[in-house]
N, CA, C and O atoms as a GROMACS GRO file, in nm:
protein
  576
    1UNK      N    1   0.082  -0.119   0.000
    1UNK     CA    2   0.000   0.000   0.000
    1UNK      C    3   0.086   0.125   0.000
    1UNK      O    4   0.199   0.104   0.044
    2UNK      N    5   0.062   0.248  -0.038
    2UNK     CA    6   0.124   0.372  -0.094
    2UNK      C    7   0.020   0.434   0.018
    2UNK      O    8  -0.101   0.416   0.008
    3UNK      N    9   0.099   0.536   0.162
    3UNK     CA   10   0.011   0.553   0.209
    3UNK      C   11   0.112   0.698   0.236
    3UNK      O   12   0.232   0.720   0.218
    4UNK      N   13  -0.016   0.790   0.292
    4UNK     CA   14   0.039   0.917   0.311
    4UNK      C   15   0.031   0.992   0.469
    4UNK      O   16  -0.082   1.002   0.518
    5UNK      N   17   0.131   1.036   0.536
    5UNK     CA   18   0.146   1.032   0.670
    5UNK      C   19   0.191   1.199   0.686
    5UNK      O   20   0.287   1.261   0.640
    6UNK      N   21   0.073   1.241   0.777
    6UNK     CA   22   0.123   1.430   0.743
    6UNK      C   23   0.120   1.504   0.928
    6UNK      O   24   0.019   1.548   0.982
    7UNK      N   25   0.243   1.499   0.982
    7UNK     CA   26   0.220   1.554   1.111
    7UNK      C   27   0.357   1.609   1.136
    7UNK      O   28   0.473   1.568   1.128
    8UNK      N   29   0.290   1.728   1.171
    8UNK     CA   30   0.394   1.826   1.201
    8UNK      C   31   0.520   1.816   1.348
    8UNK      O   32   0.618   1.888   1.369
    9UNK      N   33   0.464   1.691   1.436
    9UNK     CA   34   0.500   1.635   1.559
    9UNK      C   35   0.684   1.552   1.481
    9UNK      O   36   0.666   1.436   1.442
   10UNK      N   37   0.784   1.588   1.470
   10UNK     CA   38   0.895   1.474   1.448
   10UNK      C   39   0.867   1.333   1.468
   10UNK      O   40   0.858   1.239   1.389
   11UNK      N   41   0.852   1.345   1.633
   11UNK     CA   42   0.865   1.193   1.722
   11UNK      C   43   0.711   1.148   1.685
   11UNK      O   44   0.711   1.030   1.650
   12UNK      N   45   0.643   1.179   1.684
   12UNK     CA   46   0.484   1.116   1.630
   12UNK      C   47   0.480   1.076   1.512
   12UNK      O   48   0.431   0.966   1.486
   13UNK      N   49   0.543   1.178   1.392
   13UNK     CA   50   0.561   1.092   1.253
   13UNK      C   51   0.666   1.022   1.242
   13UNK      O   52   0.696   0.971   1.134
   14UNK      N   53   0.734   1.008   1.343
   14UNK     CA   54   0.830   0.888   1.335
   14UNK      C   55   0.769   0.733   1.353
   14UNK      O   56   0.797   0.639   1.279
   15UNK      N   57   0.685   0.728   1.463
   15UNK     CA   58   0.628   0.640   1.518
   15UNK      C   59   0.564   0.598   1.439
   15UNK      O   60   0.585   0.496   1.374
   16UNK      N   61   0.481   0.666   1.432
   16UNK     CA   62   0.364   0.577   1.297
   16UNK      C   63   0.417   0.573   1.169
   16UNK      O   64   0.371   0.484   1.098
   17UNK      N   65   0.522   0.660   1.109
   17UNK     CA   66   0.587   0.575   0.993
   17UNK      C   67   0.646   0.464   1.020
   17UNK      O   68   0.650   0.399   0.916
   18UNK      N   69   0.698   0.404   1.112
   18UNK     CA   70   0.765   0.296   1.171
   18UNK      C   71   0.657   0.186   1.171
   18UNK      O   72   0.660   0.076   1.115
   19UNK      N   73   0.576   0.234   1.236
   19UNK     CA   74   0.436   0.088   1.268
   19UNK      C   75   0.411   0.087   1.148
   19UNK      O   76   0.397  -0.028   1.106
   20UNK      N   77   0.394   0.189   1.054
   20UNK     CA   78   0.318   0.132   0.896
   20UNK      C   79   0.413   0.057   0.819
   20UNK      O   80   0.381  -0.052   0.772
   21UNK      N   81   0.561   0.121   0.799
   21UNK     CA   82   0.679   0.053   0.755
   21UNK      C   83   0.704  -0.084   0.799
   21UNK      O   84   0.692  -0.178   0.720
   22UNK      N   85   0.736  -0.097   0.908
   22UNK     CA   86   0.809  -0.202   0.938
   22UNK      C   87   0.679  -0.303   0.987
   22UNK      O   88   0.661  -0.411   0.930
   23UNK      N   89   0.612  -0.266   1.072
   23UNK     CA   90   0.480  -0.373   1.098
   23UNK      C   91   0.435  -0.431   0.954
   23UNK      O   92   0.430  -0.546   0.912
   24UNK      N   93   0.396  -0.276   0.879
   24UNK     CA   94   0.288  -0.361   0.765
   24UNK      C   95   0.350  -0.350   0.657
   24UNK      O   96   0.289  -0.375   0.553
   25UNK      N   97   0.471  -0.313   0.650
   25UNK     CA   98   0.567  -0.300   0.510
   25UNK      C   99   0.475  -0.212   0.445
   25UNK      O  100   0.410  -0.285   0.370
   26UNK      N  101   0.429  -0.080   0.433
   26UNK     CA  102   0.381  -0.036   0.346
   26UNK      C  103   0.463   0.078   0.309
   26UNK      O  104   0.522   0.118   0.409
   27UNK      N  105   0.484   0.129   0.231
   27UNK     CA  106   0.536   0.245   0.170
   27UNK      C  107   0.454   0.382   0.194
   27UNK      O  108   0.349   0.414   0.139
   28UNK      N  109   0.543   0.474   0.314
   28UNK     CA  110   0.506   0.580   0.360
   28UNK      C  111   0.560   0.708   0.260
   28UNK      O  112   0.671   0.696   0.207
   29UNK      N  113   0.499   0.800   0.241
   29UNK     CA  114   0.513   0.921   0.212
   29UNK      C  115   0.502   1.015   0.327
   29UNK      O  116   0.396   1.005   0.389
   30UNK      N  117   0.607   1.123   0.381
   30UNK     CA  118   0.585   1.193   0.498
   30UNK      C  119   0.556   1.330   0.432
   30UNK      O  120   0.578   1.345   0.311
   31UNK      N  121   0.508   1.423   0.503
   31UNK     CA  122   0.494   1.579   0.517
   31UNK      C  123   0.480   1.586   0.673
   31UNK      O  124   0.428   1.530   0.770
   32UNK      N  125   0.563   1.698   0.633
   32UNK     CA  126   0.574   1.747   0.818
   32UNK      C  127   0.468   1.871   0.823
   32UNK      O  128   0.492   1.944   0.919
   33UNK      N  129   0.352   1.914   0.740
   33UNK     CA  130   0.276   1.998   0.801
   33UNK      C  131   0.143   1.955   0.670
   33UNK      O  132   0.145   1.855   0.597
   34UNK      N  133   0.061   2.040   0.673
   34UNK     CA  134  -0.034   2.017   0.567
   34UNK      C  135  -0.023   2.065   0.490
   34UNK      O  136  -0.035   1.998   0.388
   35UNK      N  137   0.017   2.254   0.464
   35UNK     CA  138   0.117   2.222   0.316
   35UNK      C  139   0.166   2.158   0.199
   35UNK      O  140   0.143   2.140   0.079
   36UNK      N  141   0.260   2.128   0.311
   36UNK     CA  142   0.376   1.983   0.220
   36UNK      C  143   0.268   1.879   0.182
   36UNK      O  144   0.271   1.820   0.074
   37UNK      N  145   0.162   1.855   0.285
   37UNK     CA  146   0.096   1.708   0.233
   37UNK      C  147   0.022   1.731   0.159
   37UNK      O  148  -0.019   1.642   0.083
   38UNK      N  149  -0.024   1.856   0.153
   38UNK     CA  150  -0.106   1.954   0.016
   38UNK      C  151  -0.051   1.902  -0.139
   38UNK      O  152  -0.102   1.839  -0.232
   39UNK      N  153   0.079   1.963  -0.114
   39UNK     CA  154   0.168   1.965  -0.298
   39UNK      C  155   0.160   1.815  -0.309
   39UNK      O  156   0.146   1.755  -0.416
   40UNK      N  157   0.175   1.745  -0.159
   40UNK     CA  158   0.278   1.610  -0.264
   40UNK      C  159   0.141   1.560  -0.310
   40UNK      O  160   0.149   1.504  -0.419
   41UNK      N  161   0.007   1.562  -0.253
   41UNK     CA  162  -0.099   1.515  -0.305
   41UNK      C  163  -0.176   1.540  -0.464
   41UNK      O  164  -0.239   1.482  -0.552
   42UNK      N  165  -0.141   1.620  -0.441
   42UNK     CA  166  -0.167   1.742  -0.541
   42UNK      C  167  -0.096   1.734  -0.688
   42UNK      O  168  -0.128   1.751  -0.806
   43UNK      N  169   0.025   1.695  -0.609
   43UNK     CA  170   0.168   1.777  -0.741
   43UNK      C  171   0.251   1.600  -0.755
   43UNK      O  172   0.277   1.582  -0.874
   44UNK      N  173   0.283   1.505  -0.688
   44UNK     CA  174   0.370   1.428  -0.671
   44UNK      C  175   0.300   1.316  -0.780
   44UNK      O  176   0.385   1.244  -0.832
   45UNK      N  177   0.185   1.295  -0.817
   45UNK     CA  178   0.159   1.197  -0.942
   45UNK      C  179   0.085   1.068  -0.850
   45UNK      O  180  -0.006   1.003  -0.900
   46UNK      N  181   0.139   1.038  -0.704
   46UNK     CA  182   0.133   0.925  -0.681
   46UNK      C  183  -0.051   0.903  -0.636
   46UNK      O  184  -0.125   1.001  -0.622
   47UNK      N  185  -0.081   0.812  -0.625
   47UNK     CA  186  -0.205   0.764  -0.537
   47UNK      C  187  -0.210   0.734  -0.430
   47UNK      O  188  -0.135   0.640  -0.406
   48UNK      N  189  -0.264   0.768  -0.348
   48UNK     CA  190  -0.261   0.699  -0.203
   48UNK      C  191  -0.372   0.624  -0.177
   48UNK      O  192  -0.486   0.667  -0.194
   49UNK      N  193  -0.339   0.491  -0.128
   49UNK     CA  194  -0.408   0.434  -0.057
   49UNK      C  195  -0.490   0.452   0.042
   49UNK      O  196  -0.605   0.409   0.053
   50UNK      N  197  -0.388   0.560   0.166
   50UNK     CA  198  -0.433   0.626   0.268
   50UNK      C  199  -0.399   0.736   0.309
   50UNK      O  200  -0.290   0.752   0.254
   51UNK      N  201  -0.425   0.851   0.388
   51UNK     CA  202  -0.384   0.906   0.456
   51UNK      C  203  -0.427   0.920   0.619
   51UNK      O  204  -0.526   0.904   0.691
   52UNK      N  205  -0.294   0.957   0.626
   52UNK     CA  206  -0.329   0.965   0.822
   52UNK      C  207  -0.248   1.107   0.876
   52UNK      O  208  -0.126   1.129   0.879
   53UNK      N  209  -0.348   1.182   0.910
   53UNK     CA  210  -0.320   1.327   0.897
   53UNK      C  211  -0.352   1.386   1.036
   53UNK      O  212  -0.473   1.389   1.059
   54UNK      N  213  -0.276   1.434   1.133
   54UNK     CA  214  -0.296   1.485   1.256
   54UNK      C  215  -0.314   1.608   1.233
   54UNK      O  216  -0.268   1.671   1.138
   55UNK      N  217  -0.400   1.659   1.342
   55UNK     CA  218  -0.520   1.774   1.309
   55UNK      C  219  -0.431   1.927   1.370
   55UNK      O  220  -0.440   2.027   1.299
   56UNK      N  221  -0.367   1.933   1.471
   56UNK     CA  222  -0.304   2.016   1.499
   56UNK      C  223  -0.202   2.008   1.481
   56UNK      O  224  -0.123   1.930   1.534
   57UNK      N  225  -0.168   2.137   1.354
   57UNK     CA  226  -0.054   2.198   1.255
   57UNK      C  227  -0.070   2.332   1.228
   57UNK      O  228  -0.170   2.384   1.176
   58UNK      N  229   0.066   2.406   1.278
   58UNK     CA  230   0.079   2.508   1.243
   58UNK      C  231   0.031   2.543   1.033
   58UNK      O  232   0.062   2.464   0.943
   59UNK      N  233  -0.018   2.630   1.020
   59UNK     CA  234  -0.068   2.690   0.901
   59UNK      C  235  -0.173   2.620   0.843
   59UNK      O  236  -0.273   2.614   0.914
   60UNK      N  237  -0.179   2.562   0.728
   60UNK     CA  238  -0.295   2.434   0.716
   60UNK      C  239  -0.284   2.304   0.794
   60UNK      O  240  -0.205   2.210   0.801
   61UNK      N  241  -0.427   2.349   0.863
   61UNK     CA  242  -0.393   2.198   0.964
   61UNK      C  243  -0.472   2.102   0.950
   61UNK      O  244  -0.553   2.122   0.859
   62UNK      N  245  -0.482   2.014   0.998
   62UNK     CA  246  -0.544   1.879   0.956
   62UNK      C  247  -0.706   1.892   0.889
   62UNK      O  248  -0.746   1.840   0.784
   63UNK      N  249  -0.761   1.953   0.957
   63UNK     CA  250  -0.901   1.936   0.896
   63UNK      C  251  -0.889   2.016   0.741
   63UNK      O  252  -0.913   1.958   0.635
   64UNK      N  253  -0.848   2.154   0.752
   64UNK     CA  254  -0.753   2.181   0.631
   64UNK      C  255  -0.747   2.146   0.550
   64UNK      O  256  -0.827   2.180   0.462
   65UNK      N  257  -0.644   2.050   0.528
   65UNK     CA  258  -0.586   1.969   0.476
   65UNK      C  259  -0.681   1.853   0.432
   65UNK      O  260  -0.651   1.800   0.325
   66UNK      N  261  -0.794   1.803   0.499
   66UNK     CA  262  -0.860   1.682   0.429
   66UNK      C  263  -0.956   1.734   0.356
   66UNK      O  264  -1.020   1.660   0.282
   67UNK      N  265  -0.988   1.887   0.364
   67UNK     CA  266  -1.066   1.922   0.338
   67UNK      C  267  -1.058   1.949   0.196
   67UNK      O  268  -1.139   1.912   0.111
   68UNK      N  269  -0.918   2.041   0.171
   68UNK     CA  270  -0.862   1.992   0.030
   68UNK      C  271  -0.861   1.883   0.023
   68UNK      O  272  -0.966   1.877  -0.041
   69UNK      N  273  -0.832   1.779   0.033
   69UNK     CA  274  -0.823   1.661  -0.027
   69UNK      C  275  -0.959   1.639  -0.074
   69UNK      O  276  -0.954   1.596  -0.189
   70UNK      N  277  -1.079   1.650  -0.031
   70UNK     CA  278  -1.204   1.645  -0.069
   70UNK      C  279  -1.280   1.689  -0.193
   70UNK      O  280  -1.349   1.638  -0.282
   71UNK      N  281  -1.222   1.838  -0.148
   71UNK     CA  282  -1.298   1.894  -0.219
   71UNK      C  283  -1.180   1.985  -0.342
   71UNK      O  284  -1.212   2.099  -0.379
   72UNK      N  285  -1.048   1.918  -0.394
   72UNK     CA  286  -0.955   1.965  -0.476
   72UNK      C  287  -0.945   1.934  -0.586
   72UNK      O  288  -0.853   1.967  -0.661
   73UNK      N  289  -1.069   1.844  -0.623
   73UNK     CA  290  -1.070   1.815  -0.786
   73UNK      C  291  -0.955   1.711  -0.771
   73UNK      O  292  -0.891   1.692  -0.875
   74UNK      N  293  -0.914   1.634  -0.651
   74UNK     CA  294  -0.810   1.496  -0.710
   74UNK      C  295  -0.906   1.399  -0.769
   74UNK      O  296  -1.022   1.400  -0.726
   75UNK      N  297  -0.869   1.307  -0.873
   75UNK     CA  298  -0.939   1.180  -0.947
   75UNK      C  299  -0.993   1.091  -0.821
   75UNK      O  300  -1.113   1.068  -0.804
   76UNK      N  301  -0.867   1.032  -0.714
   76UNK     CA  302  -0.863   0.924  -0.665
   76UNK      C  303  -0.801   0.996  -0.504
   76UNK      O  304  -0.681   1.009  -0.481
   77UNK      N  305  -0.935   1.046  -0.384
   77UNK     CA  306  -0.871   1.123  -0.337
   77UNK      C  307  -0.879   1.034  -0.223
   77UNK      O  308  -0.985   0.988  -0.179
   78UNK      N  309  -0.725   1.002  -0.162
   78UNK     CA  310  -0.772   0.873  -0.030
   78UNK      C  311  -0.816   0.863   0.044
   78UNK      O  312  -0.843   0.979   0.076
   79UNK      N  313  -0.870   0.776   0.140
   79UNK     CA  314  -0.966   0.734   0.243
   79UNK      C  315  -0.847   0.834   0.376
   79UNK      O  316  -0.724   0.836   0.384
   80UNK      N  317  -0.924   0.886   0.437
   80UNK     CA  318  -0.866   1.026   0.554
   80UNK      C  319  -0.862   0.962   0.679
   80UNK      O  320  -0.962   0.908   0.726
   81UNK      N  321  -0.748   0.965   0.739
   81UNK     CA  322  -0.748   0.838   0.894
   81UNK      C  323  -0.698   1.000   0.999
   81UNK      O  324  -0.578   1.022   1.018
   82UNK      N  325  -0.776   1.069   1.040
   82UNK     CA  326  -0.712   1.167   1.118
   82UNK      C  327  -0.669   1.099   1.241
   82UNK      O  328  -0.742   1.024   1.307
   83UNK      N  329  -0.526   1.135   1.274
   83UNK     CA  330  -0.415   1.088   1.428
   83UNK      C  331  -0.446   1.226   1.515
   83UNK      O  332  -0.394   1.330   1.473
   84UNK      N  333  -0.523   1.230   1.628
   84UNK     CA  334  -0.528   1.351   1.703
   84UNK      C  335  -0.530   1.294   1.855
   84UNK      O  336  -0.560   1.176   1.870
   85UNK      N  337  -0.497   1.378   1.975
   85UNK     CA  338  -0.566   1.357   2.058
   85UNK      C  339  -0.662   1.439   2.088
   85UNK      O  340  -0.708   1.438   2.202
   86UNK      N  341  -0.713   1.531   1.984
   86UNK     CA  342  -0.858   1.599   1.978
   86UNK      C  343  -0.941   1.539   1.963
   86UNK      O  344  -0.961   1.495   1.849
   87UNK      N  345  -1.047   1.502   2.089
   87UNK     CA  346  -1.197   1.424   2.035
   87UNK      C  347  -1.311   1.475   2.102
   87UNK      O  348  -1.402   1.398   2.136
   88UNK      N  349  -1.318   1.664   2.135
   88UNK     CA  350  -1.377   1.772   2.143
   88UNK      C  351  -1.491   1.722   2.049
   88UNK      O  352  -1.459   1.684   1.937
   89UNK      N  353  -1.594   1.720   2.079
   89UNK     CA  354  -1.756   1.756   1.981
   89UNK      C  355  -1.701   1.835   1.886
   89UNK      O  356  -1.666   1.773   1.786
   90UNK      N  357  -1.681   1.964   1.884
   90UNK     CA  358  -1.674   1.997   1.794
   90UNK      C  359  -1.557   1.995   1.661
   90UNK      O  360  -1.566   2.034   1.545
   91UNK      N  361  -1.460   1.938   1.730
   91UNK     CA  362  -1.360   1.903   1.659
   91UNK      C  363  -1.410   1.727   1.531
   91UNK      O  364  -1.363   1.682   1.426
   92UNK      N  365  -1.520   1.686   1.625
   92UNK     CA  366  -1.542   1.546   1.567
   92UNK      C  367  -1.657   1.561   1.506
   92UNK      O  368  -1.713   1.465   1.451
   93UNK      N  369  -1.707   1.680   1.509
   93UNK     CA  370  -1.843   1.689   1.423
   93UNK      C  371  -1.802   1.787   1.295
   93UNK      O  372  -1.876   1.791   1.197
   94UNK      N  373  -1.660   1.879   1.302
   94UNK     CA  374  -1.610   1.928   1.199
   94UNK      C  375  -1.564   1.803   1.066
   94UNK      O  376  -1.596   1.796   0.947
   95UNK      N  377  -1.475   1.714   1.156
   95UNK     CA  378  -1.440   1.590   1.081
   95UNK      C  379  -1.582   1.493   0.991
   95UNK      O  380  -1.574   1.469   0.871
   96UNK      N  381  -1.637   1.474   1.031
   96UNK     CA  382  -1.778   1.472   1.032
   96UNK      C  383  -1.879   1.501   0.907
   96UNK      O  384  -1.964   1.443   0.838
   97UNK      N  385  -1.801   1.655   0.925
   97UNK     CA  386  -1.925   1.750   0.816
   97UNK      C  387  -1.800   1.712   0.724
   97UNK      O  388  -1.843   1.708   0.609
   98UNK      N  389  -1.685   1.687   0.726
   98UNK     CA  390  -1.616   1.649   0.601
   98UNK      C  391  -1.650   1.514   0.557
   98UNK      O  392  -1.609   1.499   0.442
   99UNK      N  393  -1.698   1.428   0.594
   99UNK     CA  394  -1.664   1.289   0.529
   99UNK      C  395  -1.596   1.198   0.604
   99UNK      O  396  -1.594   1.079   0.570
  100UNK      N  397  -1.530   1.247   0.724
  100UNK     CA  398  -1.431   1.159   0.787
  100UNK      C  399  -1.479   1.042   0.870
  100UNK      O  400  -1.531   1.070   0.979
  101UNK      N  401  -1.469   0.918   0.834
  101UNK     CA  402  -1.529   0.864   0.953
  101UNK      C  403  -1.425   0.756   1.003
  101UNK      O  404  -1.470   0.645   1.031
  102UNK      N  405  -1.312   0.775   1.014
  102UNK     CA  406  -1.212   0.728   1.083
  102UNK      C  407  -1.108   0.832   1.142
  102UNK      O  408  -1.041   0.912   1.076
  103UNK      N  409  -1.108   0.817   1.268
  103UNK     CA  410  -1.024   0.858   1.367
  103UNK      C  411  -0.951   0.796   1.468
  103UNK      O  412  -0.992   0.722   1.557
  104UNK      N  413  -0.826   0.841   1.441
  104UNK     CA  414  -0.708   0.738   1.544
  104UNK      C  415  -0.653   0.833   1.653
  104UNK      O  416  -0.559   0.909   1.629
  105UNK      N  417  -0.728   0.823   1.801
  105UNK     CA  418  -0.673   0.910   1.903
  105UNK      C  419  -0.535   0.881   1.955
  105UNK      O  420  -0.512   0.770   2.004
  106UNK      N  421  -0.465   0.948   1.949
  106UNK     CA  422  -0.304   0.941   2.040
  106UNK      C  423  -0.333   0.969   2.163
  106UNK      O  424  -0.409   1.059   2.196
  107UNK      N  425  -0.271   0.891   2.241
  107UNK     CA  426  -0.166   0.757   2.209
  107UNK      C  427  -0.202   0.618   2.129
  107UNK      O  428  -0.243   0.548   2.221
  108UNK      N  429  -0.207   0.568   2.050
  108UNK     CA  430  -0.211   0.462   1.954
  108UNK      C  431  -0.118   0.335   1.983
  108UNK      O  432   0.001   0.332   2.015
  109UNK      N  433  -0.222   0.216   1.960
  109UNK     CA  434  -0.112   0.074   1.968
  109UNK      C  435  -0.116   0.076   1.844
  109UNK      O  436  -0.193   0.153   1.786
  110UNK      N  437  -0.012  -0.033   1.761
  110UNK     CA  438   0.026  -0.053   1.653
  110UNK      C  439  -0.096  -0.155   1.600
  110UNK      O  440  -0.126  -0.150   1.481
  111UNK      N  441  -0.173  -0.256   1.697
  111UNK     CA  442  -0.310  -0.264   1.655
  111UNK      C  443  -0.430  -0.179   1.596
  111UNK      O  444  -0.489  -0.195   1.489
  112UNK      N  445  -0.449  -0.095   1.684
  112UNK     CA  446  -0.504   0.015   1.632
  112UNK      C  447  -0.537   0.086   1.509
  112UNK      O  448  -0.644   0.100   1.450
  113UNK      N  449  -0.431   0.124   1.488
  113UNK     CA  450  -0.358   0.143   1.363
  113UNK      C  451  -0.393   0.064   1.244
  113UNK      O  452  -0.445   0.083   1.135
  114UNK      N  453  -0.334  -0.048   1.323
  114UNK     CA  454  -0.404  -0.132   1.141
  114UNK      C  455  -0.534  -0.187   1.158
  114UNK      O  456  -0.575  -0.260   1.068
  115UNK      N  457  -0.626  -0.161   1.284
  115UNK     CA  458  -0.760  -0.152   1.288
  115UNK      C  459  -0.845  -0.051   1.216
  115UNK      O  460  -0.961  -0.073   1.183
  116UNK      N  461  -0.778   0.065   1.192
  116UNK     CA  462  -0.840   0.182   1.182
  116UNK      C  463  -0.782   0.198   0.964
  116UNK      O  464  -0.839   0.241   0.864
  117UNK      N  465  -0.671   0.148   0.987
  117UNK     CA  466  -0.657   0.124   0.834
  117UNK      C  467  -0.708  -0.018   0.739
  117UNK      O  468  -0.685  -0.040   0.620
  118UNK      N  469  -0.765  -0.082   0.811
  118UNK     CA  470  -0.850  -0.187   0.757
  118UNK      C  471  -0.992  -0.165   0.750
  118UNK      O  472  -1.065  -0.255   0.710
  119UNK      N  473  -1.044  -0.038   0.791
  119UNK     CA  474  -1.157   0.016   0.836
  119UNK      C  475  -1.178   0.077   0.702
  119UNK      O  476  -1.265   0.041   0.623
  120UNK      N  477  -1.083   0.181   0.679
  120UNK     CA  478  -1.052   0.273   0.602
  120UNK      C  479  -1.041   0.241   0.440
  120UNK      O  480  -1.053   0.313   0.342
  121UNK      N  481  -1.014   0.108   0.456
  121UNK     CA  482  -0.923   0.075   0.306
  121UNK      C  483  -0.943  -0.067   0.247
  121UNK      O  484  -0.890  -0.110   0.144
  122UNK      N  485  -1.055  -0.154   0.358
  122UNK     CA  486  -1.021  -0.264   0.335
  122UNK      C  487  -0.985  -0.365   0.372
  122UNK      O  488  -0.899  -0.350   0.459
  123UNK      N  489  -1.016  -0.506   0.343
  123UNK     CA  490  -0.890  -0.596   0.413
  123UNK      C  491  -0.747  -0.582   0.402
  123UNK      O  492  -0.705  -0.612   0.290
  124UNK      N  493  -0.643  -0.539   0.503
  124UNK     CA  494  -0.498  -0.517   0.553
  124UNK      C  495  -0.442  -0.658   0.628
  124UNK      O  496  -0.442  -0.697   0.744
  125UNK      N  497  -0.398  -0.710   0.506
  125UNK     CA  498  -0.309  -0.911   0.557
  125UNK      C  499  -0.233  -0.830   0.719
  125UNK      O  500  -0.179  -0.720   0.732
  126UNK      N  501  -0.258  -0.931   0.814
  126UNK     CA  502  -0.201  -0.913   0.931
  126UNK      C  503  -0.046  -0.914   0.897
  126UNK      O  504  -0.002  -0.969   0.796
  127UNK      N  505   0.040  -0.842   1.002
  127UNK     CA  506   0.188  -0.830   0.999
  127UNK      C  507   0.232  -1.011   1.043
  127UNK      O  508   0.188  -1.078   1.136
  128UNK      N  509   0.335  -1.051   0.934
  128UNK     CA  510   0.375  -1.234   0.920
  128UNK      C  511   0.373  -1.276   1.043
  128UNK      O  512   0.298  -1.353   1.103
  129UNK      N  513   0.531  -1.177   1.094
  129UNK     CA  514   0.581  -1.181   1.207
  129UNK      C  515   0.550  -1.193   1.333
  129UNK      O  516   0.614  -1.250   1.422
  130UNK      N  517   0.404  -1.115   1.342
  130UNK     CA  518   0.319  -1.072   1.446
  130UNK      C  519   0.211  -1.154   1.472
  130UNK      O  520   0.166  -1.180   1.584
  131UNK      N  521   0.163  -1.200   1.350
  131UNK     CA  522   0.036  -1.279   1.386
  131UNK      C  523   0.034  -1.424   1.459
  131UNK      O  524  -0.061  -1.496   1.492
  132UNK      N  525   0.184  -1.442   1.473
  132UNK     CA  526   0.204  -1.591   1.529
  132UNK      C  527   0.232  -1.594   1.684
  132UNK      O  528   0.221  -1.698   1.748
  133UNK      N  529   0.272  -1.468   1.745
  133UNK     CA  530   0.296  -1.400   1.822
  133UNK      C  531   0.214  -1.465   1.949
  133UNK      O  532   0.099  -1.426   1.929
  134UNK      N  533   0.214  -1.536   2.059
  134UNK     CA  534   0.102  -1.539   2.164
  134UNK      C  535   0.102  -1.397   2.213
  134UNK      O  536   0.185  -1.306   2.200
  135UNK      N  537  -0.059  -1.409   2.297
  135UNK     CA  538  -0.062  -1.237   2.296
  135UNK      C  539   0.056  -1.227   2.460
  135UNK      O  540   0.114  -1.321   2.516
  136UNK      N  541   0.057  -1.090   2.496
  136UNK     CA  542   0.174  -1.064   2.632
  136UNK      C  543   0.087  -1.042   2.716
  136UNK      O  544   0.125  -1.014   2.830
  137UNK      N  545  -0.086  -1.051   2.682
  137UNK     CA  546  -0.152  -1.001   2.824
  137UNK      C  547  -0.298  -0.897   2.733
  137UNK      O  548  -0.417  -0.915   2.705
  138UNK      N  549  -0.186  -0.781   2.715
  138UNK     CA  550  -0.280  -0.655   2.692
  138UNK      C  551  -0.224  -0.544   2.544
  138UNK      O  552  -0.129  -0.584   2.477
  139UNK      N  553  -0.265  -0.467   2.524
  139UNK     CA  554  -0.206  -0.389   2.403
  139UNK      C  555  -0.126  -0.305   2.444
  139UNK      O  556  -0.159  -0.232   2.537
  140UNK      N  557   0.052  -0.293   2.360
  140UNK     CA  558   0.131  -0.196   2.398
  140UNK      C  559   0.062  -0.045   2.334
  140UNK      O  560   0.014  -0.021   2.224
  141UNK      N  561   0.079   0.035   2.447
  141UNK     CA  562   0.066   0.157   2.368
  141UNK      C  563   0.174   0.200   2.330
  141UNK      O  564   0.279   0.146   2.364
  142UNK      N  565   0.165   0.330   2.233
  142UNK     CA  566   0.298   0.402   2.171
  142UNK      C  567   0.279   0.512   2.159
  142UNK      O  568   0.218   0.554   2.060
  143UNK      N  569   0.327   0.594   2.259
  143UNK     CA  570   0.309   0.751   2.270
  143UNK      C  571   0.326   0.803   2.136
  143UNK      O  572   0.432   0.768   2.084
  144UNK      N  573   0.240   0.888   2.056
  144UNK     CA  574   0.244   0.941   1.967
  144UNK      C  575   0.197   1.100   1.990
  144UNK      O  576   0.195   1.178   1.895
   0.00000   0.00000   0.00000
């Protein structure tokens, strides 16, 4: 999967490029604000499978940002996974009046994650490695 990952946080888009990379092998595209995740959507040719776009960003910020994606005249505009720990009414009824109906609150397990992108996109083959795994109890979280 060709997926698109837009947060202005370093250590947060580290994390979840990591769980999508290495858990689910998928091929991440980063932007560190909505901007950047603006052009490359926009301007870069590619398709995305997904995006997962955290809502608080300096200049265009997440809702912003999906909102272009919506409503920007793209052909093939991807399924919107907002990463926030905003889940304010009105923040979730803005998401809402866009179309959004997947949201991933931080802190996030790497379950999660590919709960919320199997939601989003489809059946997502479990990680090889992982699925053989006995469970440890309970779900790690991962500060994001």
């Amino acid at each position: 999967m060709n997926l698109l990952l837009v947060d202005d946080d370093p250590v947060s888009r580290e994390i979840l490029r990591k769980i999508l990379e290495s858990l689910l092998k998928h091929t991440v595209t980063v932007a560190k604000d909505g901007e950047e995740g603006w052009h490359i959507v926009r301007d870069s040719g590619k398709v995305f499978d997904a995006a997962f776009i955290d809502i608080q960003m300096p200049g265009v910020d997440g809702l912003q940002l999906a909102e272009l994606i919506r409503t920007g005249g793209l052909a093939n505009p991807p399924p919107i996974i907002l990463c926030t720990a905003l889940a304010d009414r009105p923040t979730v009824a803005k998401a809402a009046s866009l179309g959004i109906r997947h949201y991933l609150l931080k802190p996030c397990s790497p379950a999660k994650v590919l709960e919320k992108l199997q939601a989003a996109v489809g059946v997502v083959a479990s990680p090889p490695d992982r699925a053989a795994e006995p469970s440890s109890g309970g779900p790690t979280l991962v500060a994001l």
